[in-house]
Backbone as a printed PyTorch tensor [residue, N CA C, xyz], in Angstrom:
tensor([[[164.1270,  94.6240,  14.6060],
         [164.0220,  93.1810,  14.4530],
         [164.9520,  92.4750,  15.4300]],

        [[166.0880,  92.6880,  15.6550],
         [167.0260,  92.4400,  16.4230],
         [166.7720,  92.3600,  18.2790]],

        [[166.1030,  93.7260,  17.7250],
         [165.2160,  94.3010,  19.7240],
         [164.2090,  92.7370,  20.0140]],

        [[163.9070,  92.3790,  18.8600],
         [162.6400,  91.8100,  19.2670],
         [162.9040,  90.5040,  19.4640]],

        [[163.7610,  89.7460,  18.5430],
         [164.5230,  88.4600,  18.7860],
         [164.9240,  88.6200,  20.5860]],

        [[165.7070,  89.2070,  20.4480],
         [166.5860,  89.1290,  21.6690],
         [165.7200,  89.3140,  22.9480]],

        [[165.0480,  90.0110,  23.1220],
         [163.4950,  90.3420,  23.7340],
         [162.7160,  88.9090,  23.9860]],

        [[162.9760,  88.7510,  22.9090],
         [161.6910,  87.3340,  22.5450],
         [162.2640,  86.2150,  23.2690]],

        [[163.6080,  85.9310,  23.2760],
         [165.2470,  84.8290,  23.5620],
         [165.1690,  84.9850,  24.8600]],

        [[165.2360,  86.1510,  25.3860],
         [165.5350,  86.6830,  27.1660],
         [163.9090,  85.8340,  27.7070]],

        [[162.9110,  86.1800,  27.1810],
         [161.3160,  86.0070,  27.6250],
         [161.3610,  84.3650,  28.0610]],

        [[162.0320,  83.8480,  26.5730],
         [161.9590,  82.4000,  26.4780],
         [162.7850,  81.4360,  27.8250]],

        [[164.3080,  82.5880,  27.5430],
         [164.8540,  81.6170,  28.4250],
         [164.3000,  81.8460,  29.8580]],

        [[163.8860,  82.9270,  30.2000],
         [163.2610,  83.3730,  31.5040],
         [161.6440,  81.7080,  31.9020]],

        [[161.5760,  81.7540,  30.5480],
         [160.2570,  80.7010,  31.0440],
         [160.9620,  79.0960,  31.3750]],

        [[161.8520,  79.2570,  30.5080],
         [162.5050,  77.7110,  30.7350],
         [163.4330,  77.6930,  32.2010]],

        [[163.8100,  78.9650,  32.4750],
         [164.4960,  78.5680,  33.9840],
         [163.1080,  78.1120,  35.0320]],

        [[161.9510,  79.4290,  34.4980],
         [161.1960,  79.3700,  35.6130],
         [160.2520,  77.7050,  35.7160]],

        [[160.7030,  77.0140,  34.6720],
         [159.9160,  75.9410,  34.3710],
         [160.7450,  74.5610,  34.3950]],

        [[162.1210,  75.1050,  34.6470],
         [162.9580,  73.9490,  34.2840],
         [162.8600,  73.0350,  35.5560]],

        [[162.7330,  72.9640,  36.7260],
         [162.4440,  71.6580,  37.4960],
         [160.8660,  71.0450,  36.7530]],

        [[160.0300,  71.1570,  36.4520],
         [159.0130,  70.6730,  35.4870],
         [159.6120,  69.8540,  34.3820]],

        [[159.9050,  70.5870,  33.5900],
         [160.6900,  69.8520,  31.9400],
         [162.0100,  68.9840,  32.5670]],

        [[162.2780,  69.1890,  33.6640],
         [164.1070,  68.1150,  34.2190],
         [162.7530,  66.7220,  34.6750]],

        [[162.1540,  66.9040,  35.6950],
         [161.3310,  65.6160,  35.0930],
         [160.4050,  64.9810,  34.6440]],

        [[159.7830,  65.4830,  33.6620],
         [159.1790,  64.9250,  32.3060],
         [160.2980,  64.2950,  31.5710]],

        [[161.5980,  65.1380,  31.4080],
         [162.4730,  64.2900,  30.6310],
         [163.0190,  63.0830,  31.3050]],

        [[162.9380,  62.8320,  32.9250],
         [163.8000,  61.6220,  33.1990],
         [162.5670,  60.6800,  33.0220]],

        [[161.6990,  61.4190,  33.4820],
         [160.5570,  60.3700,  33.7100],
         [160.2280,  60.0140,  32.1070]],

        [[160.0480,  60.6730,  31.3360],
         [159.9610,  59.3080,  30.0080],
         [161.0670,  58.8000,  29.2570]],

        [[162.3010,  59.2680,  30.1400],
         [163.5750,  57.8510,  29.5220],
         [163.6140,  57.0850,  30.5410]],

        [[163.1770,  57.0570,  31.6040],
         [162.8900,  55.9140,  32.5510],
         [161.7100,  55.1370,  31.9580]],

        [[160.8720,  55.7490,  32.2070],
         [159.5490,  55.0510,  31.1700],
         [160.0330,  54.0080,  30.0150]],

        [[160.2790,  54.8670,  28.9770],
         [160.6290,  54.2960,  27.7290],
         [161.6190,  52.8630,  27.9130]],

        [[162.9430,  52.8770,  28.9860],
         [163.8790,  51.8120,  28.6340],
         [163.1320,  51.2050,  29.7090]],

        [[162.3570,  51.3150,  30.8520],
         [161.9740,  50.0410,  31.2770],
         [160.6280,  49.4820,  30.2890]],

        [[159.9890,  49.6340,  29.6580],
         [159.2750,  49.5990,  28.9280],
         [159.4490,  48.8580,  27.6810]],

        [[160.4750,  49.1670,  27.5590],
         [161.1220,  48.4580,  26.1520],
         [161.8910,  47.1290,  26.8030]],

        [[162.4740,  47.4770,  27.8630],
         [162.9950,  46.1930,  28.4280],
         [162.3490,  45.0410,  28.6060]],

        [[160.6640,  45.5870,  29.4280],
         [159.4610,  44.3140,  29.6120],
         [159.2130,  43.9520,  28.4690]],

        [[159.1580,  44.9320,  27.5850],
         [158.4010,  44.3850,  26.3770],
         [159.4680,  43.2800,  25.9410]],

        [[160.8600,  43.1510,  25.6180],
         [161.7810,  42.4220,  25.2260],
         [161.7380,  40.9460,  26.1790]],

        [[161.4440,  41.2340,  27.1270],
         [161.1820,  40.0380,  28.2930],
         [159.9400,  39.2120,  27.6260]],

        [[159.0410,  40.2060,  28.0090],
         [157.4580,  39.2350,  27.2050],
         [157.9110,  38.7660,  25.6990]],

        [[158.9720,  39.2720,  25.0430],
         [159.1840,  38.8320,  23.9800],
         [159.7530,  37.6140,  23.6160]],

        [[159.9750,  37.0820,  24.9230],
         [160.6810,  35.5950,  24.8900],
         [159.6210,  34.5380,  25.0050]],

        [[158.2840,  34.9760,  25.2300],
         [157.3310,  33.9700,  25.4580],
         [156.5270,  34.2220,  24.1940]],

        [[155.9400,  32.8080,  23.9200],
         [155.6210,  32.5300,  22.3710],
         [154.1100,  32.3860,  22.8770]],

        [[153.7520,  33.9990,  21.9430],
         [151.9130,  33.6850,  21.9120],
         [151.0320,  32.7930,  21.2320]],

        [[151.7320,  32.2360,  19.7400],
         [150.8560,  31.6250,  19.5420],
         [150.5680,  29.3930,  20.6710]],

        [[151.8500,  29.8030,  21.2610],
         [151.5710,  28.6410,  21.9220],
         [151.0610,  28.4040,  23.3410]],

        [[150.7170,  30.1130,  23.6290],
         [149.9210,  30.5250,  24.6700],
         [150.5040,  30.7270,  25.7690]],

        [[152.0880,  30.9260,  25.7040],
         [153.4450,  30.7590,  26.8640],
         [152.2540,  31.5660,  27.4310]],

        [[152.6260,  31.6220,  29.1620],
         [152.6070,  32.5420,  30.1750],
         [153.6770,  32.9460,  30.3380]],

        [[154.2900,  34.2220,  30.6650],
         [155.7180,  35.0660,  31.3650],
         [155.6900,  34.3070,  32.7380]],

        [[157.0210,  34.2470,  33.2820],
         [157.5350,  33.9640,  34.8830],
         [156.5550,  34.6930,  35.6240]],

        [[156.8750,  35.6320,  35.4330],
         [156.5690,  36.8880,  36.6940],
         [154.7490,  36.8250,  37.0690]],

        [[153.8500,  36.7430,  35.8850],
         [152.4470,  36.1930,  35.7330],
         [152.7100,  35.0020,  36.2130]],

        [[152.8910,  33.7460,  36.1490],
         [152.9660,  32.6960,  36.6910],
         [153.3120,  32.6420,  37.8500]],

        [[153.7790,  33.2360,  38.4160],
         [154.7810,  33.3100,  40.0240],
         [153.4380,  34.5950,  40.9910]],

        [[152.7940,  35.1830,  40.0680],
         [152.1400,  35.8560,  40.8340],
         [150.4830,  35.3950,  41.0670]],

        [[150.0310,  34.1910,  39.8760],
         [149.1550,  33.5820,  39.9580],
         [149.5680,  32.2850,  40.9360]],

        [[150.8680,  31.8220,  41.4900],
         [150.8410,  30.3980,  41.9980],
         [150.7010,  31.4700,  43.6340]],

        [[151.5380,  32.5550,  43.9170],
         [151.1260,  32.6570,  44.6750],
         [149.8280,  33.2950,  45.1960]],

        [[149.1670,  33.5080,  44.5670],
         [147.4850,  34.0820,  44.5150],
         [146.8580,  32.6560,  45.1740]],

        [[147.1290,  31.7590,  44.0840],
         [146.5500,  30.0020,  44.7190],
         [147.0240,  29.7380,  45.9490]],

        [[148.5360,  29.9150,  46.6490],
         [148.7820,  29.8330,  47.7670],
         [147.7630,  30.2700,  48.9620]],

        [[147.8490,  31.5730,  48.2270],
         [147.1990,  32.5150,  49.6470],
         [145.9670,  31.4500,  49.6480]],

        [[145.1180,  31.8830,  48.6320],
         [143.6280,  31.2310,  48.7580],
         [143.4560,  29.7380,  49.5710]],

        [[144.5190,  29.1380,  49.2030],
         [144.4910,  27.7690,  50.3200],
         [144.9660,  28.0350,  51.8020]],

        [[145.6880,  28.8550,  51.9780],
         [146.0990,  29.6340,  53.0730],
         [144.5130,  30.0280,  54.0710]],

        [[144.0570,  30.7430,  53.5090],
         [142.4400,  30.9900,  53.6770],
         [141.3630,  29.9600,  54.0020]],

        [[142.0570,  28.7960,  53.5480],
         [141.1540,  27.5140,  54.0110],
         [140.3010,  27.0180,  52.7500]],

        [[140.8320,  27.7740,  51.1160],
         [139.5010,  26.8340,  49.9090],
         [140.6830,  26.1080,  49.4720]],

        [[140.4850,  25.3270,  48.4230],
         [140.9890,  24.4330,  48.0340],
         [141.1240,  25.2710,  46.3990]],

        [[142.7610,  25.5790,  46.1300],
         [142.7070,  26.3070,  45.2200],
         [143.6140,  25.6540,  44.2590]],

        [[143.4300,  26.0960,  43.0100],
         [144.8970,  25.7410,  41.8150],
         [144.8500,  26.9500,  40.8070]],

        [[146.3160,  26.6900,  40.1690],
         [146.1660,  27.1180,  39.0310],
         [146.7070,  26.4810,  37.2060]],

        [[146.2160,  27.0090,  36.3940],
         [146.6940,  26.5070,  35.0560],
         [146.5310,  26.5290,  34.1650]],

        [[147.4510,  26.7370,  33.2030],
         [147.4900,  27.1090,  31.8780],
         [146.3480,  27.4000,  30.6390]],

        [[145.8690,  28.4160,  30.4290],
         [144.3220,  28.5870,  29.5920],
         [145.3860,  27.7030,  28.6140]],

        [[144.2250,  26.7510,  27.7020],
         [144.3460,  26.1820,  26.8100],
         [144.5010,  26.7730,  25.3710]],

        [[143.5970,  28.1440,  25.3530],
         [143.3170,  28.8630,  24.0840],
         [143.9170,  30.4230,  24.2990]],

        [[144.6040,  30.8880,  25.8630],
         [144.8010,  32.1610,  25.6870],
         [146.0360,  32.0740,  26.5080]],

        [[146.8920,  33.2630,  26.4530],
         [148.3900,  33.3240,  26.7590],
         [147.7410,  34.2160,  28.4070]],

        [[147.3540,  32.9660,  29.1790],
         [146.6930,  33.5420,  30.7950],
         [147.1180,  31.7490,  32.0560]],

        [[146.9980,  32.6070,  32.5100],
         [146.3550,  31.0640,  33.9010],
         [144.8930,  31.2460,  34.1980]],

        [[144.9440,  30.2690,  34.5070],
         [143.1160,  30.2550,  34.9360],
         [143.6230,  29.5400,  36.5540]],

        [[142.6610,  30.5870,  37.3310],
         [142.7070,  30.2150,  38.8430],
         [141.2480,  29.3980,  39.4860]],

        [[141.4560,  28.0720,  39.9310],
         [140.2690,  27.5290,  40.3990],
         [140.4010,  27.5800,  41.7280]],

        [[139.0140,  27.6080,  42.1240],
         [138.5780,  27.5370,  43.7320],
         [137.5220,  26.5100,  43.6910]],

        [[138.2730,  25.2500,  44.9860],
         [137.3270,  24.1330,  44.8840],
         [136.6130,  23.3380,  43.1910]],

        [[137.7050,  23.4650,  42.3920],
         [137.7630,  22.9860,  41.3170],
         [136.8000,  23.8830,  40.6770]],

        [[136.1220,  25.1320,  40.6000],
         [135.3520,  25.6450,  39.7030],
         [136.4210,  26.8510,  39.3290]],

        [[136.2580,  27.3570,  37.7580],
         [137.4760,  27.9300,  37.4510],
         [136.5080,  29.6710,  37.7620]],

        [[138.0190,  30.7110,  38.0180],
         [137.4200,  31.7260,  38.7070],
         [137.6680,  33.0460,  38.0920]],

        [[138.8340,  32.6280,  38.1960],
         [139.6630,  33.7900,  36.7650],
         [140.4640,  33.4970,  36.1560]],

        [[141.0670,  34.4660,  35.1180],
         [141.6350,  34.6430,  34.2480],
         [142.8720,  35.2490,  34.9690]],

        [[144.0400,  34.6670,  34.9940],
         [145.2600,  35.9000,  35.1400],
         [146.3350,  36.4400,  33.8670]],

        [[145.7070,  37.1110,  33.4610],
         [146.7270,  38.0620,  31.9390],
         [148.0390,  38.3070,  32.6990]],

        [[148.9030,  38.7100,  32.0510],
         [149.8650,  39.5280,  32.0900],
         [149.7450,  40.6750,  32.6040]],

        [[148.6980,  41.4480,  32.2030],
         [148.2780,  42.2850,  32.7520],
         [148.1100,  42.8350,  34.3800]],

        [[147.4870,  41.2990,  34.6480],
         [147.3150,  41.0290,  36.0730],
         [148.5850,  41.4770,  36.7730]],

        [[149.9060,  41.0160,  36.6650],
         [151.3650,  41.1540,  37.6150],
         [151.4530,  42.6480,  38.0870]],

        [[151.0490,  43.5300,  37.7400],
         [151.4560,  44.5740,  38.3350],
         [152.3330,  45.5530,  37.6110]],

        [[153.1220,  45.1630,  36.9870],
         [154.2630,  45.2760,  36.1840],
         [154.1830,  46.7920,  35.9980]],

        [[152.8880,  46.6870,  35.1510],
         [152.6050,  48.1230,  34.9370],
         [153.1270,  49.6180,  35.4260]],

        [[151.7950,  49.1880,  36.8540],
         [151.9530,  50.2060,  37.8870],
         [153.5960,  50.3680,  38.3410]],

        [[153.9240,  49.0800,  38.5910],
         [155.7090,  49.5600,  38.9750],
         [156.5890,  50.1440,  38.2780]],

        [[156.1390,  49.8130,  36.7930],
         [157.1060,  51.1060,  35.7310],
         [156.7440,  52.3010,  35.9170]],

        [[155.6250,  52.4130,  36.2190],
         [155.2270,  53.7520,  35.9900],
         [155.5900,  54.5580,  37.4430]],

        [[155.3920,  53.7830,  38.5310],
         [156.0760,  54.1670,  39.8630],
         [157.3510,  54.3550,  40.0490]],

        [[158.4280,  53.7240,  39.2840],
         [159.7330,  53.4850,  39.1210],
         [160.4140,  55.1190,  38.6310]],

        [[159.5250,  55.0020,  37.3880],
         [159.9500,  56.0700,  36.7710],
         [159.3250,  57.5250,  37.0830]],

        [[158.2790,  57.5770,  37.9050],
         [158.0690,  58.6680,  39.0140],
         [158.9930,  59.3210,  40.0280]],

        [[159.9660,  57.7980,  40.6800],
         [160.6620,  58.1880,  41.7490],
         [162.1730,  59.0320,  41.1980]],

        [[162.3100,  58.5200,  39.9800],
         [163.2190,  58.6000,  39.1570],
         [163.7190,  60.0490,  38.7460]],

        [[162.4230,  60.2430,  37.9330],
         [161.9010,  61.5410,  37.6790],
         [161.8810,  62.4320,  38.4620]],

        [[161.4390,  62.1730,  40.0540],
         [161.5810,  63.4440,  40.7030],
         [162.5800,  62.8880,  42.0960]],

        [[163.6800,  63.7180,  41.4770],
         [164.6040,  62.8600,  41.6750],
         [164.9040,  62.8530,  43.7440]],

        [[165.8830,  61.4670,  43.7840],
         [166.3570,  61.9620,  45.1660],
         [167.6630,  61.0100,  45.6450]],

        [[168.3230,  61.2040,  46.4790],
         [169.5980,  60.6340,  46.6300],
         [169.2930,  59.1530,  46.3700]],

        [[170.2420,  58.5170,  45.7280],
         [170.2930,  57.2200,  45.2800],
         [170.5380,  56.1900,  46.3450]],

        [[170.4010,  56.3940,  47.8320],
         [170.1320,  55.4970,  49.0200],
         [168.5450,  55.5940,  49.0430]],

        [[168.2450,  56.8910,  49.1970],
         [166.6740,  56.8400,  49.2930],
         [166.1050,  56.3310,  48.0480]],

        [[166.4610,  56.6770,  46.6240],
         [165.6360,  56.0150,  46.0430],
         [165.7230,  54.4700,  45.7230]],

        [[166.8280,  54.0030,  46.3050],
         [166.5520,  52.7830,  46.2190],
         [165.5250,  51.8780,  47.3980]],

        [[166.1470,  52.5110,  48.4480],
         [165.2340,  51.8910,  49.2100],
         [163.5500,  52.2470,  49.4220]],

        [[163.5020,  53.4560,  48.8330],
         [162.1450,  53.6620,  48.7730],
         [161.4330,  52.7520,  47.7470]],

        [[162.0320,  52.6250,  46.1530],
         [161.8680,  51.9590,  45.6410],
         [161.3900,  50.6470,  45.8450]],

        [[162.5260,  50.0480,  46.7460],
         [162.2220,  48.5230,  46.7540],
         [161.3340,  48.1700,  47.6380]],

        [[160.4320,  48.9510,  48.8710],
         [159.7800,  49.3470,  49.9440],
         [158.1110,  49.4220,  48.7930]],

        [[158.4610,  50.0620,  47.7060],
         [157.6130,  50.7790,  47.2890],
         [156.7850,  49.5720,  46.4030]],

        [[157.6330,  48.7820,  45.8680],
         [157.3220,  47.6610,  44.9060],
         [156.8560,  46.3550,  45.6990]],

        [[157.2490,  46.5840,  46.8370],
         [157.1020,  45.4490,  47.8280],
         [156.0090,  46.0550,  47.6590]],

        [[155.4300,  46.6840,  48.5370],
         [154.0230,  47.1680,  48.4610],
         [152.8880,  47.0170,  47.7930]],

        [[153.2550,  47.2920,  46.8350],
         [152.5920,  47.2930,  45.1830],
         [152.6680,  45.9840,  44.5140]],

        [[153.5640,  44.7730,  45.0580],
         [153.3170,  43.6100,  44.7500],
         [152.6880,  43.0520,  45.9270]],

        [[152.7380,  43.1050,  46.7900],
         [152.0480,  42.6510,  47.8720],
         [150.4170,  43.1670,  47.5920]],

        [[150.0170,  44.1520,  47.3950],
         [148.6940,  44.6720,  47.4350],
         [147.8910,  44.3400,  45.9610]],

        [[149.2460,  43.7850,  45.2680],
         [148.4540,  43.2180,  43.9730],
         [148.0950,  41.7870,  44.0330]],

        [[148.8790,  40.7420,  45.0960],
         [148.4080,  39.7940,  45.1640],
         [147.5170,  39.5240,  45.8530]],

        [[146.7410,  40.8130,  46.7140],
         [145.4150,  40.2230,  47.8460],
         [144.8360,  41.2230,  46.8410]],

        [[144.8260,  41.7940,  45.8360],
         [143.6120,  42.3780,  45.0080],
         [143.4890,  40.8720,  44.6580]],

        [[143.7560,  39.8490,  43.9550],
         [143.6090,  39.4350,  42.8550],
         [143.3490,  38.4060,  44.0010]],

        [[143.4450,  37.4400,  44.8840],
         [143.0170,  36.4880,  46.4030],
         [141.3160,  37.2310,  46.2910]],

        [[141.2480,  38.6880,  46.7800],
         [140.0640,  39.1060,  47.4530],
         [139.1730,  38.9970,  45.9130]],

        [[139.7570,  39.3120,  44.8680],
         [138.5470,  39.1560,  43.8350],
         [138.4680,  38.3700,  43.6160]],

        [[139.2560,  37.1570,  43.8060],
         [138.9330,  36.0810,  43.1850],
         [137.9680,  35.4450,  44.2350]],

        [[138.2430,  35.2300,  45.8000],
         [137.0770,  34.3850,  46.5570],
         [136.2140,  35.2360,  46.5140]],

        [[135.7680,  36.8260,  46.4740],
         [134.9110,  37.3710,  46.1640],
         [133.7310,  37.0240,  45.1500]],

        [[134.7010,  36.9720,  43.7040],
         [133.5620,  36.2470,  42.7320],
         [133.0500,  34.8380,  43.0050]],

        [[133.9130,  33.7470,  43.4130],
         [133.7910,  32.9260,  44.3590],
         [132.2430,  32.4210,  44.4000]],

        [[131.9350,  33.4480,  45.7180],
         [130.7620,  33.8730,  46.6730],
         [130.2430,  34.8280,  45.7760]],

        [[130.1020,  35.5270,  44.8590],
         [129.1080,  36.4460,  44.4740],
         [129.3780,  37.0130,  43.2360]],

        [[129.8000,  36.4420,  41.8370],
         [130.4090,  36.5230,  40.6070],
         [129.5070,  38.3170,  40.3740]],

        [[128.6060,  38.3970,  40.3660],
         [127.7520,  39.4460,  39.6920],
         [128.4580,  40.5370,  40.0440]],

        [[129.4780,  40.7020,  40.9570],
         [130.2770,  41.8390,  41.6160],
         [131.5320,  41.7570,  40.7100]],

        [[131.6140,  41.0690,  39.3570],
         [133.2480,  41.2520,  38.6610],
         [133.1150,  42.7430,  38.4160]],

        [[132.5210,  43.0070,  37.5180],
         [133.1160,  44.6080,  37.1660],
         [133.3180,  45.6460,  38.3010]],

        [[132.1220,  45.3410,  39.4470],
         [132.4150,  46.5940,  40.1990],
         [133.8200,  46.6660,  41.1280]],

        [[134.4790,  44.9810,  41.2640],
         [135.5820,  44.9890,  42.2250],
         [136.5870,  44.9150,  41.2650]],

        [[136.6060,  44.4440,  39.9490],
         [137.9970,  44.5310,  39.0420],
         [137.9410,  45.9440,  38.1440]],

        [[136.9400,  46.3590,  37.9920],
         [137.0730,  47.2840,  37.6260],
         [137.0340,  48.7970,  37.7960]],

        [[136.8120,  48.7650,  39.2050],
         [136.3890,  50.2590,  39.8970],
         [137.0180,  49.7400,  40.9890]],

        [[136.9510,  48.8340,  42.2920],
         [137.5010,  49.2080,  43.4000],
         [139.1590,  49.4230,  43.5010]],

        [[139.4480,  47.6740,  43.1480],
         [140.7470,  47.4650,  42.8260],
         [141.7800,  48.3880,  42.1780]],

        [[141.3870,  48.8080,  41.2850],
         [142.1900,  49.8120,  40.4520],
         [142.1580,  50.8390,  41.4480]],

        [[141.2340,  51.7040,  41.8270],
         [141.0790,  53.0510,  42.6700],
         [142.2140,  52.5000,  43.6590]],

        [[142.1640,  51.4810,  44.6000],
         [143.2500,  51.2250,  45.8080],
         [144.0580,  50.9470,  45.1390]],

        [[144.7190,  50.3280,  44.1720],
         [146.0500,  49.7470,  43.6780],
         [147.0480,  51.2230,  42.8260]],

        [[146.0960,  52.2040,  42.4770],
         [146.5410,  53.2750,  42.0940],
         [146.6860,  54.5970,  43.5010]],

        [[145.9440,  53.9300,  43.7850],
         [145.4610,  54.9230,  44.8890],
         [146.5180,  54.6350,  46.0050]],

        [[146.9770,  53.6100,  46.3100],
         [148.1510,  53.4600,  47.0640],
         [149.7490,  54.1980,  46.4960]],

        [[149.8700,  53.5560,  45.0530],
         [150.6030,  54.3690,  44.3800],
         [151.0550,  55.8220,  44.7980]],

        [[149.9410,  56.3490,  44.1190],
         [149.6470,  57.9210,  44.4470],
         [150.1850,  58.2970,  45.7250]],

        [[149.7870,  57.7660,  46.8940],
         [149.7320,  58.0500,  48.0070],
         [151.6090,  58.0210,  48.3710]],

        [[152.5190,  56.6890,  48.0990],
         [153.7070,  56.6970,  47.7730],
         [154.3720,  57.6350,  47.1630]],

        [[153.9080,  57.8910,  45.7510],
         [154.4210,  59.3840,  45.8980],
         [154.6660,  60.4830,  46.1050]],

        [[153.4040,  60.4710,  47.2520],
         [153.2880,  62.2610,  47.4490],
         [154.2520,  61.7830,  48.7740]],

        [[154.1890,  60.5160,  49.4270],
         [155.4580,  60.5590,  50.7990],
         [157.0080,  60.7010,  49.8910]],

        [[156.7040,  60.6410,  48.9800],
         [158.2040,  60.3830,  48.3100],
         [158.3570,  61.9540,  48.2050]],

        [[158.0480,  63.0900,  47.1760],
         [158.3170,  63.8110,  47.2470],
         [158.3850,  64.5870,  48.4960]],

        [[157.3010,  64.7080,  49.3160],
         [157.5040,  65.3980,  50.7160],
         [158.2750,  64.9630,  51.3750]],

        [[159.2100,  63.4920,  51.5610],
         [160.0000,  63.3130,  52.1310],
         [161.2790,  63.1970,  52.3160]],

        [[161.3770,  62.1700,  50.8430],
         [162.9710,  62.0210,  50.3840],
         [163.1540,  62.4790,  48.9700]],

        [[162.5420,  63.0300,  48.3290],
         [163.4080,  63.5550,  47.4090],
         [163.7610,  64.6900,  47.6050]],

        [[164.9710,  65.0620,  46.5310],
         [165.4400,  66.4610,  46.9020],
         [164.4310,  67.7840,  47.0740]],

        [[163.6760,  67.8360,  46.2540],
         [162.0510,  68.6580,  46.4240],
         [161.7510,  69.0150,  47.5410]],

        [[162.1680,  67.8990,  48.7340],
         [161.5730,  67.4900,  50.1840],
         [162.6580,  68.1390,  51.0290]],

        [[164.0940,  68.8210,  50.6710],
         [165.3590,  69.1370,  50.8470],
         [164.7640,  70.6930,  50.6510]],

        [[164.7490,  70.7930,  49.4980],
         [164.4890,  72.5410,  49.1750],
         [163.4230,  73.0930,  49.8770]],

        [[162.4340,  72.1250,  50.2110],
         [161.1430,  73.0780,  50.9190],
         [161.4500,  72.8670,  52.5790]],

        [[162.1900,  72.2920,  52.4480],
         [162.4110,  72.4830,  54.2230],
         [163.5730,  73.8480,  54.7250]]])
């Protein structure tokens, strides 16, 4: 019985060395996850749904969505849904979309945040990759949401296929692409295989 414990203990710890860069970040990556997560959520928690608040960060990413679009040459605005906690974006006074919370990006950047985090790399690179990285990812979220919006614009019958299949594929798909330069480059990962 003893043979077999100890047998069994040696097997185990043998799998956890051979596995432990795996399990080192899963664990950073969902306490990164978790406290930025809990943090947004505490943020959105300052805005009052039943009076339909919008968050800063949604508001700041819908005024500049309206920017661009006048930038472009239409005549754009934005403002406050009356009945839902969104902005509504008009082009040439006809209303076009909806911007949720959802819309900011927010998302994808926690979840990118806590990727870079997770697999880890010197704290010059990950900051600046980071902030390189979010630039990005906010930048490419405000010409998703410009291009779908004069898109529907000119040709509404195209909402699902550009908000819901293109956009996402590139806005994740850029993501993705960030991290695989992240690990092959600057994180430590990118150190050991060279």
């Amino acid at each position: 019985m003893l043979i077999r414990l100890t047998i069994g203990n040696y097997i185990l710890k043998k799998k956890i060395q051979k596995y432990h860069p795996f399990f080192a970040f899963l664990i950073k990556f969902l306490i990164v996850y978790t406290v930025l997560v809990i943090g947004y959520k505490k943020y959105l928690d300052q805005y009052d749904k039943t009076l339909f608040e919008v968050d800063q960060v949604t508001r700041s990413v819908s005024e500049m969505a309206s920017k661009t679009i006048e930038i472009l040459g239409y005549s754009a605005d934005i403002q406050s849904h009356p009945t839902e906690q969104s902005m509504v974006l008009f082009i040439n006074q006809k209303p076009i979309v909806r911007i949720i919370e959802g819309c900011n990006a927010i998302s994808v950047m926690v979840i990118f945040i806590a990727f870079l985090i997770g697999y880890s790399g010197s704290i010059k690179n990950t900051v600046w990759f980071a902030f390189f990285g979010l630039l990005v990812i906010f930048i490419l979220n405000i010409v998703r949401i410009v291009v779908i919006s004069i898109a529907l614009f000119h040709a509404p019958k195209y909402e699902h296929f550009l908000h819901e299949i293109v956009f996402p594929l590139i806005i994740y798909g850029i993501t993705f692409l960030l991290w695989i330069v992240w690990v092959n480059q600057f994180s430590y990962h990118a150190k050991d295989a060279k």
